[in-house]
MDAnalysis code that builds the backbone (N, CA, C; Angstrom):
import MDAnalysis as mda
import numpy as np

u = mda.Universe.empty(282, n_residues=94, atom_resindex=np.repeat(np.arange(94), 3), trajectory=True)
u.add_TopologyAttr("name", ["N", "CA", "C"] * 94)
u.add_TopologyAttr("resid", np.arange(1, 95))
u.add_TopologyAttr("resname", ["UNK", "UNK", "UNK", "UNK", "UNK", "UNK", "UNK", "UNK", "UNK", "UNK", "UNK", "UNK", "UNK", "UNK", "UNK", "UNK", "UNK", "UNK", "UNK", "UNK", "UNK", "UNK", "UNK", "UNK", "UNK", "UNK", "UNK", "UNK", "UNK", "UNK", "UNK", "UNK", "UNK", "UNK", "UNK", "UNK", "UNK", "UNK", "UNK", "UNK", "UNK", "UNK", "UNK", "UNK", "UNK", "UNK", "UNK", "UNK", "UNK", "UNK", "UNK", "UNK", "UNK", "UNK", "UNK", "UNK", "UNK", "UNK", "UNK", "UNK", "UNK", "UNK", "UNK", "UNK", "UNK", "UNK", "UNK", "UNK", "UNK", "UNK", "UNK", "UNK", "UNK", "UNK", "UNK", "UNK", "UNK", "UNK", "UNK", "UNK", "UNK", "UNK", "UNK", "UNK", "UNK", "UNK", "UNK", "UNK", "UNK", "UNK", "UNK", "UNK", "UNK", "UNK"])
u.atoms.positions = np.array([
    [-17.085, 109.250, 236.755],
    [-16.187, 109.046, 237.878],
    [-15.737, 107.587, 237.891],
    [-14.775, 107.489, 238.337],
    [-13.856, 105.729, 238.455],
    [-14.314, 105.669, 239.604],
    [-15.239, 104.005, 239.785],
    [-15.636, 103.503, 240.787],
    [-14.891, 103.117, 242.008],
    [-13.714, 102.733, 241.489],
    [-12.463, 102.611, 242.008],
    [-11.566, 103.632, 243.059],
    [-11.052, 104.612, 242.008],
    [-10.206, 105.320, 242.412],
    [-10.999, 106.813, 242.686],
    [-12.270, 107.103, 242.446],
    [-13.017, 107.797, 242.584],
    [-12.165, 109.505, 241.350],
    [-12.069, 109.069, 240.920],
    [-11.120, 109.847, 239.666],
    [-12.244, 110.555, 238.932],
    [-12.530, 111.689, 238.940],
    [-13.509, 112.875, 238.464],
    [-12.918, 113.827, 237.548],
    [-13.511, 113.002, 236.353],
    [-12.927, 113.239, 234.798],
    [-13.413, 114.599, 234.492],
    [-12.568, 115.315, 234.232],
    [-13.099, 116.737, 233.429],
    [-12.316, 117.027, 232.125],
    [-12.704, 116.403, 231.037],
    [-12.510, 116.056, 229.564],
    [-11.894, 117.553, 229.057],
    [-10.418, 117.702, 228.448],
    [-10.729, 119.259, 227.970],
    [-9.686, 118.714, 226.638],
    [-9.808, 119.922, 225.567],
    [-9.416, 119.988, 224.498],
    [-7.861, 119.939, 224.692],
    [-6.521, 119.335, 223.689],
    [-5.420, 119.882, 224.007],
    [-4.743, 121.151, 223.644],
    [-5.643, 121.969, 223.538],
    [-5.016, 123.232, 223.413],
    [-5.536, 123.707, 224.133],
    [-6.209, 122.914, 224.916],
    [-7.030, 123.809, 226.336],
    [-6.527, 124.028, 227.650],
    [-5.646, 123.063, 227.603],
    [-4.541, 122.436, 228.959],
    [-3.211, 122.951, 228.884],
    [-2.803, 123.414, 229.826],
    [-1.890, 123.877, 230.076],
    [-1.179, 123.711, 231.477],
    [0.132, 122.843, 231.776],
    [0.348, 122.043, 232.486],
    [1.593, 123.250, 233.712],
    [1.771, 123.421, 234.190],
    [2.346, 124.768, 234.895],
    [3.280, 124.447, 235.776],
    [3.460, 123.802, 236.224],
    [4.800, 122.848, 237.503],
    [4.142, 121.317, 237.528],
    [5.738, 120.936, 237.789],
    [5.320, 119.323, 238.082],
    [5.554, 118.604, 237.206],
    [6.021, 118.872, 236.004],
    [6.068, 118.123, 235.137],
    [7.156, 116.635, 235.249],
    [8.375, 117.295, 235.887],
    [9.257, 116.587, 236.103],
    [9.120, 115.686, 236.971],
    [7.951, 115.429, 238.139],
    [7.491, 114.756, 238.679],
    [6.431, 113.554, 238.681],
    [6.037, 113.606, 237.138],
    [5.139, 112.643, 236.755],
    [5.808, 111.571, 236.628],
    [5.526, 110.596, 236.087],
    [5.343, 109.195, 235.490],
    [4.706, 108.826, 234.539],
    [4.552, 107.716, 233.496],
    [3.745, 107.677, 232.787],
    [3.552, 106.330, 232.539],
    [2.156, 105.343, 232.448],
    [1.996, 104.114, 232.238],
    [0.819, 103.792, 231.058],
    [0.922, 102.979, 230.227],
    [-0.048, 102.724, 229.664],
    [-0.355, 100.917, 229.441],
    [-1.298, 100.885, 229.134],
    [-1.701, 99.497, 229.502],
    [-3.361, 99.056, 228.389],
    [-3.108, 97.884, 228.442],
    [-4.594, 97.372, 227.123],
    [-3.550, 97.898, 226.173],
    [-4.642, 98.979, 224.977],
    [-4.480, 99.265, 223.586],
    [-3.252, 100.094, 223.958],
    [-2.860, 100.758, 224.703],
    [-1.870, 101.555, 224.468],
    [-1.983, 103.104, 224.675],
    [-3.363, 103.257, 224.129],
    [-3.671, 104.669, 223.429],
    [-4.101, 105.555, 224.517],
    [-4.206, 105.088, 225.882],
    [-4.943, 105.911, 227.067],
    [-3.211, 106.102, 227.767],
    [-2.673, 107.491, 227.873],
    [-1.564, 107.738, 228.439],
    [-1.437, 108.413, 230.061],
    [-1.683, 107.604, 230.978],
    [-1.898, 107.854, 232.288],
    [-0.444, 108.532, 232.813],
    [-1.236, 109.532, 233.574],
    [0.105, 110.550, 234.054],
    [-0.107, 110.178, 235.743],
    [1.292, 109.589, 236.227],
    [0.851, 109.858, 238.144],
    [1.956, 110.465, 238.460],
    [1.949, 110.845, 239.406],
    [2.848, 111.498, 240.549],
    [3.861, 110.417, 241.535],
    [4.994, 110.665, 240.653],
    [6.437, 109.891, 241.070],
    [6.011, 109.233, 242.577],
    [5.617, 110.429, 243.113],
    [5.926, 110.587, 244.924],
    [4.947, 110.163, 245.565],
    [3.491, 110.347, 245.018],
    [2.645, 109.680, 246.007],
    [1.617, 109.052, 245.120],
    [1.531, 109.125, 243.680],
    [0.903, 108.038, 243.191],
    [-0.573, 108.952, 242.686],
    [-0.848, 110.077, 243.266],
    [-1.901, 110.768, 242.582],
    [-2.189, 110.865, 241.054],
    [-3.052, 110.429, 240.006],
    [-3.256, 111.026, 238.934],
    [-4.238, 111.777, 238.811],
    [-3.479, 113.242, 238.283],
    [-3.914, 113.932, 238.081],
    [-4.759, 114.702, 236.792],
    [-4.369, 114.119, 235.954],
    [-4.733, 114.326, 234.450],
    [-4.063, 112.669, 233.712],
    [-4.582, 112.434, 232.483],
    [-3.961, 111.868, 231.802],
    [-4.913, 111.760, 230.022],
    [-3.928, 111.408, 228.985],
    [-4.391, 111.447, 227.651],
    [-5.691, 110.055, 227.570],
    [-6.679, 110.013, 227.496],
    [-7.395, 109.527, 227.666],
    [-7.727, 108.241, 226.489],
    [-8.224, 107.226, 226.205],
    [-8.499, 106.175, 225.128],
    [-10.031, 106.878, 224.662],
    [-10.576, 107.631, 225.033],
    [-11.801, 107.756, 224.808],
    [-11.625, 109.385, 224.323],
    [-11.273, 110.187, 224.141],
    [-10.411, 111.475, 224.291],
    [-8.342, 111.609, 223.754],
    [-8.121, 110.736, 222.698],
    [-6.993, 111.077, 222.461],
    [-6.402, 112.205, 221.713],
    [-7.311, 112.800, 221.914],
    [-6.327, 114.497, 221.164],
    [-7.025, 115.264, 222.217],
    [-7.158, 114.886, 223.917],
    [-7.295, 116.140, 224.609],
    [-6.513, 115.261, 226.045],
    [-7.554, 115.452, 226.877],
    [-6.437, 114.966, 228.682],
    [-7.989, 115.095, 229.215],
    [-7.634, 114.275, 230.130],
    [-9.109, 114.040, 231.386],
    [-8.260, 114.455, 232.374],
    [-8.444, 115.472, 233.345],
    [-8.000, 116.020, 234.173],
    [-8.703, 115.534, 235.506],
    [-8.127, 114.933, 236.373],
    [-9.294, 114.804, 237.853],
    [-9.434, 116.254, 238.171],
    [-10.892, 116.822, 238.295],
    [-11.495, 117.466, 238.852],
    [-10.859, 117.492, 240.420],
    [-10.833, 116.777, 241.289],
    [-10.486, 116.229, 242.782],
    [-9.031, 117.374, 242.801],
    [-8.638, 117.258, 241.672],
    [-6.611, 118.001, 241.979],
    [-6.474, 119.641, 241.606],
    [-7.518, 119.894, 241.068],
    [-7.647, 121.363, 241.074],
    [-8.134, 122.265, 242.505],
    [-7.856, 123.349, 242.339],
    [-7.624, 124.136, 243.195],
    [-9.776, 124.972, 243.441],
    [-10.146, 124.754, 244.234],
    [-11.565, 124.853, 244.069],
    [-11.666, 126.652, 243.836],
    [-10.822, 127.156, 244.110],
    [-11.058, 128.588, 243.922],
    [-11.137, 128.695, 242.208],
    [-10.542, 128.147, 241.808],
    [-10.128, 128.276, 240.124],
    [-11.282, 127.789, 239.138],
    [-12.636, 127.645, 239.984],
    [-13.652, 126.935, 239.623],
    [-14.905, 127.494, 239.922],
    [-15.600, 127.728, 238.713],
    [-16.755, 128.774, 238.713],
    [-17.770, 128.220, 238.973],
    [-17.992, 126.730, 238.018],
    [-19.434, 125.788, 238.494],
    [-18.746, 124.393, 237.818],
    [-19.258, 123.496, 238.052],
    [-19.246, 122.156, 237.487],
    [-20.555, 121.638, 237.577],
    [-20.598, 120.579, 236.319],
    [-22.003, 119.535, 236.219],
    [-21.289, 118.261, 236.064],
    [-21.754, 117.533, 236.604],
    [-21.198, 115.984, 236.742],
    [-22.365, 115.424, 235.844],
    [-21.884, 114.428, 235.195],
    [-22.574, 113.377, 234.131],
    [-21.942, 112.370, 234.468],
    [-22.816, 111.515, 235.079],
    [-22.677, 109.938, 235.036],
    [-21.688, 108.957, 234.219],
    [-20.477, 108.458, 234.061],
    [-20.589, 107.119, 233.035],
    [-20.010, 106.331, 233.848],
    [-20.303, 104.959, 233.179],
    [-20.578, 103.324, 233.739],
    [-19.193, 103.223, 233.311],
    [-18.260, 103.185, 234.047],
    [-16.575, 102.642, 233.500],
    [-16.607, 101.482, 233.252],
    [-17.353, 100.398, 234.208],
    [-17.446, 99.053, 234.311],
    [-17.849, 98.111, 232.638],
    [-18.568, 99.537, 231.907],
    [-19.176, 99.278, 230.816],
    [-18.754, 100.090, 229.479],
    [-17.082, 100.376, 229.796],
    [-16.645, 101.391, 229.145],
    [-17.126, 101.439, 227.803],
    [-17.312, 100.739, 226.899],
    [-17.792, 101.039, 225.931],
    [-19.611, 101.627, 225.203],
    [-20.129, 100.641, 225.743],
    [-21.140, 101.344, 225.834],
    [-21.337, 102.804, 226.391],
    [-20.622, 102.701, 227.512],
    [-20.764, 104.249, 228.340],
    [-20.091, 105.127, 227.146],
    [-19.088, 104.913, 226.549],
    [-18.377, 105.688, 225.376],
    [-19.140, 106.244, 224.255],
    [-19.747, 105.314, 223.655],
    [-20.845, 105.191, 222.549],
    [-22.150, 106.249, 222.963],
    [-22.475, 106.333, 224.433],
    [-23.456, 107.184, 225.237],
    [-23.040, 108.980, 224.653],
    [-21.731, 108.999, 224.942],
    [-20.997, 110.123, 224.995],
    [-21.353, 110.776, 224.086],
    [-21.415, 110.054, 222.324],
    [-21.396, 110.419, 221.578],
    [-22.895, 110.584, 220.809],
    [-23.818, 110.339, 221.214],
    [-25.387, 110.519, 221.152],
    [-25.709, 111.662, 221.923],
    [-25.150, 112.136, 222.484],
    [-25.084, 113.725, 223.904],
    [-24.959, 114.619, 222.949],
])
């Protein structure tokens, strides 16, 4: 989760995602390396998904913007954003 923006990452494959309205309403910013492609919402600034630096061939979706009916169970796992890399390197010992 982003300490910050409280943003509740749910990591999925890109052939896993499938984006359904709204498209025309995004935005897109990227910033640092480039490689993390943040998607927000023209109108009020929500991000809802975006192509991730840690995840670039899938999308981190906020958990928070889905619809809770559409959701069978979730497990939350911890990472240290503050310490993104290390926390990254964690990921990959899992």
């Amino acid at each position: 989760m982003c300490a910050r923006s409280a943003y509740l990452h749910l990591i999925v494959d890109a052939a896993g995602f499938r984006l359904l309205a709204g498209g025309g309403d995004l935005t897109e910013y990227r910033f640092g390396t480039g490689v993390a492609r943040h998607r927000y919402c023209r109108h009020c600034g929500v991000k809802p998904f975006y192509v991730p630096r840690s995840h670039p061939d899938g999308f981190s979706v906020n958990a928070r913007c889905l619809d809770p009916a559409t959701i069978d169970s979730t497990t939350i796992r911890p990472f240290d954003g503050q310490n993104w890399d290390a926390a990254r390197r964690e990921l990959d010992v899992r």
